[in-house]
N, CA and C atoms as a LAMMPS dump frame, in Angstrom:
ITEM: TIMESTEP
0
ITEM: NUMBER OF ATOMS
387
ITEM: BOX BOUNDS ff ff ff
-5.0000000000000000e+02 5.0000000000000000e+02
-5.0000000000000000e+02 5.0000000000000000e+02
-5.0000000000000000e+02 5.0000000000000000e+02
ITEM: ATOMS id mol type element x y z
1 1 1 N 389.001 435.683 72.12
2 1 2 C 387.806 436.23 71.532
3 1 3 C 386.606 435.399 71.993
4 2 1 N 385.591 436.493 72.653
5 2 2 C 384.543 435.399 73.211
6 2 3 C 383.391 435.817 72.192
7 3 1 N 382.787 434.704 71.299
8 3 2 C 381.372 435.212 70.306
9 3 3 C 380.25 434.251 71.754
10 4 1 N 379.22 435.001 71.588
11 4 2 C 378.139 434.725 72.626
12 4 3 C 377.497 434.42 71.124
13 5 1 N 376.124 433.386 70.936
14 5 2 C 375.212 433.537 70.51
15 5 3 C 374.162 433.956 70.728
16 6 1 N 373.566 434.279 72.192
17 6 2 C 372.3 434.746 72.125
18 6 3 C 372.95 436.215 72.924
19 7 1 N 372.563 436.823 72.462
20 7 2 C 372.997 438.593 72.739
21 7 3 C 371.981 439.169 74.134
22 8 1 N 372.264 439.313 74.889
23 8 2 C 371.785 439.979 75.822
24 8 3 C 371.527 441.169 76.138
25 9 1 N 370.503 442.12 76.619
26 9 2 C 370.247 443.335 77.053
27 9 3 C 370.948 443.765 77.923
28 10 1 N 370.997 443.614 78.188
29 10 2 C 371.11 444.695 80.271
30 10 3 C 372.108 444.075 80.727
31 11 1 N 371.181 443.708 81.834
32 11 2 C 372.011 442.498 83.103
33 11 3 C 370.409 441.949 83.135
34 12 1 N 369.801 441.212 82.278
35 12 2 C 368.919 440.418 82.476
36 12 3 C 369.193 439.156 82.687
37 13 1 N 368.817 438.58 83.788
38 13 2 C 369.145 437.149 84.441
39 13 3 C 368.443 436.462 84.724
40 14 1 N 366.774 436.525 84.511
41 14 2 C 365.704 435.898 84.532
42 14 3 C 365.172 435.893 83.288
43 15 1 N 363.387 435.291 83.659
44 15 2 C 362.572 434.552 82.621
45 15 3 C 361.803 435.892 82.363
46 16 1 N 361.492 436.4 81.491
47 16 2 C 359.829 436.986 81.174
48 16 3 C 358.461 436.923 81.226
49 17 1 N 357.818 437.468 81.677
50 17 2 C 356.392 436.706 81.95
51 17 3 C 356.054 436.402 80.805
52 18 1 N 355.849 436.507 79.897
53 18 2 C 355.735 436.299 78.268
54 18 3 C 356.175 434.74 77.979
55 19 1 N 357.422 434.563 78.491
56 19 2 C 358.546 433.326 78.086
57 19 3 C 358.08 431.863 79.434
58 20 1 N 357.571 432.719 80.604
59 20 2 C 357.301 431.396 81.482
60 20 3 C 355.39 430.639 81.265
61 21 1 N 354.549 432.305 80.443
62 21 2 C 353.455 431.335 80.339
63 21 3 C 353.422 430.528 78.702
64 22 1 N 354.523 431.308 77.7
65 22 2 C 353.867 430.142 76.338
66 22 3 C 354.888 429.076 76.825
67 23 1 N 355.609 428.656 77.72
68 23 2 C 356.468 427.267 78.002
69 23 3 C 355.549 426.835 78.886
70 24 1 N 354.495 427.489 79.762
71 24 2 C 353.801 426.747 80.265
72 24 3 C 352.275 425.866 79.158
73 25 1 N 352.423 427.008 78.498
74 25 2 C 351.219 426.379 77.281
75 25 3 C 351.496 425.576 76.829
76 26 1 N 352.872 424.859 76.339
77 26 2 C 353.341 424.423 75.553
78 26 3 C 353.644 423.166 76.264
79 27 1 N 353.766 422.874 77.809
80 27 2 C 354.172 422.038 78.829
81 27 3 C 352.817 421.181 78.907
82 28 1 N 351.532 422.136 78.831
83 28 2 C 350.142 421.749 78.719
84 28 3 C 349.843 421.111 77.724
85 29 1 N 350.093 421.286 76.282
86 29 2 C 349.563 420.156 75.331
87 29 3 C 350.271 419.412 75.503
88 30 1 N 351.347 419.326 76.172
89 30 2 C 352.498 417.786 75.607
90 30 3 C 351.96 417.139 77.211
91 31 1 N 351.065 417.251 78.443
92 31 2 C 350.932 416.898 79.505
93 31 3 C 349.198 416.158 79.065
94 32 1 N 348.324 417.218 78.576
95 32 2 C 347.026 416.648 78.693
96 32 3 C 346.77 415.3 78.091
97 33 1 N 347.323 414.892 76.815
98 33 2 C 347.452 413.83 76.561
99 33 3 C 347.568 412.702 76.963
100 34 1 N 348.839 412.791 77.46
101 34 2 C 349.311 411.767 78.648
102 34 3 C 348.544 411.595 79.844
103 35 1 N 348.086 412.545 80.231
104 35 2 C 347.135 412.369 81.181
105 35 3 C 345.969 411.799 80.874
106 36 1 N 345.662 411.87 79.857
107 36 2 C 344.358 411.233 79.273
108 36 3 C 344.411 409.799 78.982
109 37 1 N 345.607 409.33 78.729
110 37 2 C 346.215 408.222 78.003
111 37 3 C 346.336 407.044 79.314
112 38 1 N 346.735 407.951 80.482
113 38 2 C 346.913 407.04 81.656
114 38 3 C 345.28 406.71 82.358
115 39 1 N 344.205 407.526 81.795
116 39 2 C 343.083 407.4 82.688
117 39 3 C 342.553 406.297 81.762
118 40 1 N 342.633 406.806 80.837
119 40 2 C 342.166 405.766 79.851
120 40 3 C 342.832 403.71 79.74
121 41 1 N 343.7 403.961 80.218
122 41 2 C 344.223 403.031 80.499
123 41 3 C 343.943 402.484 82.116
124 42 1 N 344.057 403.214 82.827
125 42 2 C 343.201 403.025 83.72
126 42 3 C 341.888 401.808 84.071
127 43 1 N 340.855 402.975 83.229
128 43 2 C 339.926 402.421 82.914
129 43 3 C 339.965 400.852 82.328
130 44 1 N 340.498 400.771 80.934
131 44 2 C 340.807 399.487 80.687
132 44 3 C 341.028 398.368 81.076
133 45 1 N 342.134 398.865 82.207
134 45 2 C 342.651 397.83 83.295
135 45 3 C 341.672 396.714 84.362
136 46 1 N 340.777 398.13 84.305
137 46 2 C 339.816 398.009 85.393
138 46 3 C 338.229 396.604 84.715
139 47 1 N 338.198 397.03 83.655
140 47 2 C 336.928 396.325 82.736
141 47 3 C 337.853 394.831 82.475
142 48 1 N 339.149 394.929 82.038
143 48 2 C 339.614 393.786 81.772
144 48 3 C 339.679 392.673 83.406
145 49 1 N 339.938 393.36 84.52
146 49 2 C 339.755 392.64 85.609
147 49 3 C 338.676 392.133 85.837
148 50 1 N 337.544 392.994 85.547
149 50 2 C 335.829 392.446 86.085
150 50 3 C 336.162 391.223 85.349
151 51 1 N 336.113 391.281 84.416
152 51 2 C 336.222 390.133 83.101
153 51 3 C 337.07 389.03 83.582
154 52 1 N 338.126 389.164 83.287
155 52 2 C 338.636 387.896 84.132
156 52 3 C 338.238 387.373 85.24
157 53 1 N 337.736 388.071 86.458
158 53 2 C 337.588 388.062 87.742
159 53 3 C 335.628 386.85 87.377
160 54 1 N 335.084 387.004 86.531
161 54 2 C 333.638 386.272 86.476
162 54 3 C 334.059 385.528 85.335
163 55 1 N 335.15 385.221 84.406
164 55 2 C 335.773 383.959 83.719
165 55 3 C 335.791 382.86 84.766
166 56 1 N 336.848 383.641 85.939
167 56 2 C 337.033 382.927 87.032
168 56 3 C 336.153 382.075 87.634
169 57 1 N 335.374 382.774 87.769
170 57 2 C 334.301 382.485 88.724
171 57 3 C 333.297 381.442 87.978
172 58 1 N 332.709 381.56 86.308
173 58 2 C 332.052 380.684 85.623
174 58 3 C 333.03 379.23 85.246
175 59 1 N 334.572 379.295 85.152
176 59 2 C 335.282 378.078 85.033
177 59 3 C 335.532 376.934 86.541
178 60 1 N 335.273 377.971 87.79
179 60 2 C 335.135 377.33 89.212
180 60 3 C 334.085 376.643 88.337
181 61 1 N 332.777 377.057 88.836
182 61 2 C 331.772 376.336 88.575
183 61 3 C 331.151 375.131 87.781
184 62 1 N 331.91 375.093 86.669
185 62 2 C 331.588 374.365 85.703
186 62 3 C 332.861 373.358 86.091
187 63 1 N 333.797 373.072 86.801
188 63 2 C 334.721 372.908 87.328
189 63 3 C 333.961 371.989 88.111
190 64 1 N 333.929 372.741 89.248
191 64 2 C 332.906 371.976 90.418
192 64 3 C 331.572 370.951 90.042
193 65 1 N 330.595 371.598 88.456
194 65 2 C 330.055 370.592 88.128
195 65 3 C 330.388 369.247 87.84
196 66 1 N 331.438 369.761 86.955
197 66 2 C 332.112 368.669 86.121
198 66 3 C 332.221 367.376 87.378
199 67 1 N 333.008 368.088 88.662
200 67 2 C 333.628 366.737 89.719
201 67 3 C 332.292 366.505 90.521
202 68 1 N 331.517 366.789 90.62
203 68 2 C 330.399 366.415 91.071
204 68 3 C 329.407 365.758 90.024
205 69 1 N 329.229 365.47 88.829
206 69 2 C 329.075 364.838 87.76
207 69 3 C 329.61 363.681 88.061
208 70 1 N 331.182 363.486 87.93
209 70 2 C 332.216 362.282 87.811
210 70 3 C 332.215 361.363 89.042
211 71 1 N 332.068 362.184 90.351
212 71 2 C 331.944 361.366 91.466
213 71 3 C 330.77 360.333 91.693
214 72 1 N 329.656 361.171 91.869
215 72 2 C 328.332 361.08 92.231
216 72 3 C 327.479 360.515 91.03
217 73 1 N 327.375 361.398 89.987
218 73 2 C 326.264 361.014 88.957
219 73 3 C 325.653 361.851 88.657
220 74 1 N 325.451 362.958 89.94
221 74 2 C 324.239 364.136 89.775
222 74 3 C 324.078 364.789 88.81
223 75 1 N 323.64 365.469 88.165
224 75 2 C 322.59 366.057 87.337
225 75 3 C 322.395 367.74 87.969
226 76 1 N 323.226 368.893 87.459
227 76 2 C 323.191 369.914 88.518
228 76 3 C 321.608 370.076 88.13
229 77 1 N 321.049 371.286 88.956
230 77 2 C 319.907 371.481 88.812
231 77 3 C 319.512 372.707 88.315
232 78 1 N 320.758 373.517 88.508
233 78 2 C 320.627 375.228 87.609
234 78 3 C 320.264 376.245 88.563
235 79 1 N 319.777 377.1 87.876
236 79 2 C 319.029 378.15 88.8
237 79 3 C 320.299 379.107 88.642
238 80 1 N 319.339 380.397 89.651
239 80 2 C 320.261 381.678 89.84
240 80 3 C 320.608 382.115 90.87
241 81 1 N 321.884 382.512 91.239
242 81 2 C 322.066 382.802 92.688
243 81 3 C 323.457 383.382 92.656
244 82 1 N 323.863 384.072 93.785
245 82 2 C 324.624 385.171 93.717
246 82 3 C 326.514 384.271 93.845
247 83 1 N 327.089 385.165 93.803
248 83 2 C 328.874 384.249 93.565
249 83 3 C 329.153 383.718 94.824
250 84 1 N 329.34 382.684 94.696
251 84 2 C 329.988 381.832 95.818
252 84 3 C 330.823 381.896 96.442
253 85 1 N 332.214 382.975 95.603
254 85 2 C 333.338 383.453 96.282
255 85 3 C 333.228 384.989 96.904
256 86 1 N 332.652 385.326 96.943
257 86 2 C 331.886 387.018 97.63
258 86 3 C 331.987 387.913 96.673
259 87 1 N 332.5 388.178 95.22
260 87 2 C 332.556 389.108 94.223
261 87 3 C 331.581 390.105 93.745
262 88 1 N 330.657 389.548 94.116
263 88 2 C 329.531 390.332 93.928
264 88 3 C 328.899 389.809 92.592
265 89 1 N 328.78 389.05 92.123
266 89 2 C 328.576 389.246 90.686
267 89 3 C 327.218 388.24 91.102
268 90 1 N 326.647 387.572 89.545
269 90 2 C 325.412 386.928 89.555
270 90 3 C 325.297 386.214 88.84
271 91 1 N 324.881 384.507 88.907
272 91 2 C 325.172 383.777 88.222
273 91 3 C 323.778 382.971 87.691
274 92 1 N 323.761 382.902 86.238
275 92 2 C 322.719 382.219 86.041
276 92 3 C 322.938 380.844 85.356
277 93 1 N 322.643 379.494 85.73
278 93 2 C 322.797 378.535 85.81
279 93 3 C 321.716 377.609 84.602
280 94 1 N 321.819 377.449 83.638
281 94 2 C 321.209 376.564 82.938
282 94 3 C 321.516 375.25 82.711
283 95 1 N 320.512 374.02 82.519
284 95 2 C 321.15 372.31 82.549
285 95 3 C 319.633 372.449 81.59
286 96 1 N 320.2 371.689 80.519
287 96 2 C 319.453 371.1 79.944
288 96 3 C 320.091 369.511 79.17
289 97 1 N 319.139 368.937 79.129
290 97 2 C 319.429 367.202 78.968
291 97 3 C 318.886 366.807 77.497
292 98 1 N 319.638 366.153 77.279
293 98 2 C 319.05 366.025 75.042
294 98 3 C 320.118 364.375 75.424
295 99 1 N 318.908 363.392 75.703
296 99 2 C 319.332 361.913 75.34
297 99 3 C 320.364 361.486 76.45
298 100 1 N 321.801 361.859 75.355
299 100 2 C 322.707 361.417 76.634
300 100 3 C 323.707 362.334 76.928
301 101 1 N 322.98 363.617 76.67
302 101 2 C 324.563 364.62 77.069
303 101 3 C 323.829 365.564 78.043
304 102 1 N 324.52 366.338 78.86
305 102 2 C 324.345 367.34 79.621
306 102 3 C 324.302 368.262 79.199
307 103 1 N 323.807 369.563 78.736
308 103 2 C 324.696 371.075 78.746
309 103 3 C 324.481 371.767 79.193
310 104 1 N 325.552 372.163 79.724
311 104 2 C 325.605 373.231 81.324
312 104 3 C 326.134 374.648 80.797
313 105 1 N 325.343 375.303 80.867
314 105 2 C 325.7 377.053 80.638
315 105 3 C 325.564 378.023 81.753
316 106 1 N 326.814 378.67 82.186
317 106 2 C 326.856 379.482 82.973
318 106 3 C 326.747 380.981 82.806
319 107 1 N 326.493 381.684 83.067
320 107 2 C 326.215 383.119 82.661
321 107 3 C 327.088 384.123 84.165
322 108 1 N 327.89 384.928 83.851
323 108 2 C 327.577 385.769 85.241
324 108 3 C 327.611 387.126 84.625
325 109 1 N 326.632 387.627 85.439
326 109 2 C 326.626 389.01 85.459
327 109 3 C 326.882 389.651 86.252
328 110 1 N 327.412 391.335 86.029
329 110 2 C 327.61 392.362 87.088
330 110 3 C 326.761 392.288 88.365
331 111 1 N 325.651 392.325 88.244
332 111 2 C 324.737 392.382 89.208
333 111 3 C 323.453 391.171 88.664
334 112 1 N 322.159 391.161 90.29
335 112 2 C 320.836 391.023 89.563
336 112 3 C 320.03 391.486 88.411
337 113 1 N 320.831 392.754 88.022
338 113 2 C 319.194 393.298 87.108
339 113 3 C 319.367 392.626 85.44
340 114 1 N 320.639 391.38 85.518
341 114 2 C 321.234 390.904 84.669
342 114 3 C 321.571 391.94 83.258
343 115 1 N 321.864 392.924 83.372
344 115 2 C 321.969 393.681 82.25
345 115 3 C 323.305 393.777 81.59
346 116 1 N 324.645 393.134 82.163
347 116 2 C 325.626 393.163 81.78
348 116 3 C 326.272 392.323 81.623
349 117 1 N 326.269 391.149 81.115
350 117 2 C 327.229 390.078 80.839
351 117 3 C 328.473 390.389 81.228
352 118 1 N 328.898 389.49 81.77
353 118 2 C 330.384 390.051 81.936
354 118 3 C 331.35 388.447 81.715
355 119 1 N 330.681 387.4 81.834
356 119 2 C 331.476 385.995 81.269
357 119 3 C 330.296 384.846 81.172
358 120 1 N 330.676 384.123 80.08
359 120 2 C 329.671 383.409 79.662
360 120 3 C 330.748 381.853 79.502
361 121 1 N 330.509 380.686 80.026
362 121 2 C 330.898 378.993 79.457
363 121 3 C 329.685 378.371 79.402
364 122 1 N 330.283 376.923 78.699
365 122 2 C 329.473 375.669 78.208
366 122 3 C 329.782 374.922 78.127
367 123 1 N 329.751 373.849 78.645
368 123 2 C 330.062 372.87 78.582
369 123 3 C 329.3 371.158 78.673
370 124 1 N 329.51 370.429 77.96
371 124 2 C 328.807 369.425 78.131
372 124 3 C 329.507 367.823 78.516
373 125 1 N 328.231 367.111 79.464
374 125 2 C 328.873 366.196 80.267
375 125 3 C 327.998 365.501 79.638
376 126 1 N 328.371 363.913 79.734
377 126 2 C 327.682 362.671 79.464
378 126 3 C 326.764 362 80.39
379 127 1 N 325.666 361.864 80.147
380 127 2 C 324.68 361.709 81.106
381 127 3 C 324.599 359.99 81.356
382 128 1 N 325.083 359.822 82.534
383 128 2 C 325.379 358.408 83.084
384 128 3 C 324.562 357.724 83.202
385 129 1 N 322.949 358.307 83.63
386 129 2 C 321.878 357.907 83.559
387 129 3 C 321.363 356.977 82.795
């Protein structure tokens, strides 16, 4: 004894146009999401790199002050000027002196028109002087 559960018409052996577009509708909400989810992540990926990538670049620096401090004696001098390692980014350089300490603040931004922070340190050295 053979029981079938789904009962058949004819000799129908295919899909319905009816049956291939609501599985395609239905393929569509469970897809757009995900698709959205990966751009979006994407994106993320991308902002979290700038970010690290001018951390980088402001801990060189303050880095490089620091051993040029310890060797020499010098006293950086500040100012603004573009990344040293080719990144593109923009760095603004502050030294200010209070008695006997240094403090050195680095800034970099996306570009010149400084409108975007993208990593900020501080640090202070002892003025040997």
């Amino acid at each position: 004894m053979n029981i079938s559960l789904l009962k058949t018409r004819g000799k129908s052996k295919g899909l319905t146009l009816v049956e291939v577009i609501v599985s395609l509708a239905i393929l569509g909400l469970i897809i757009i999401p995900l698709l959205n989810m990966f751009v979006f992540s994407a994106l993320t990926n991308k902002r979290s790199e700038d970010i690290l990538d001018a951390t980088y670049i402001a801990q060189s620096i303050i880095e490089t002050r620091y051993a040029e401090h310890k060797t020499d004696g010098t006293i950086p001098a500040g100012g603004e000027y573009t990344d040293p390692f080719g990144g593109g980014y923009w760095i603004d350089e502050k030294v200010e002196t209070d008695g006997g300490l240094i403090r050195i603040i680095i800034k970099v931004y996306s570009d010149n028109t400084k409108r975007e922070l993208k990593a900020q340190m501080e640090t202070y050295l002892l003025n040997q002087s």
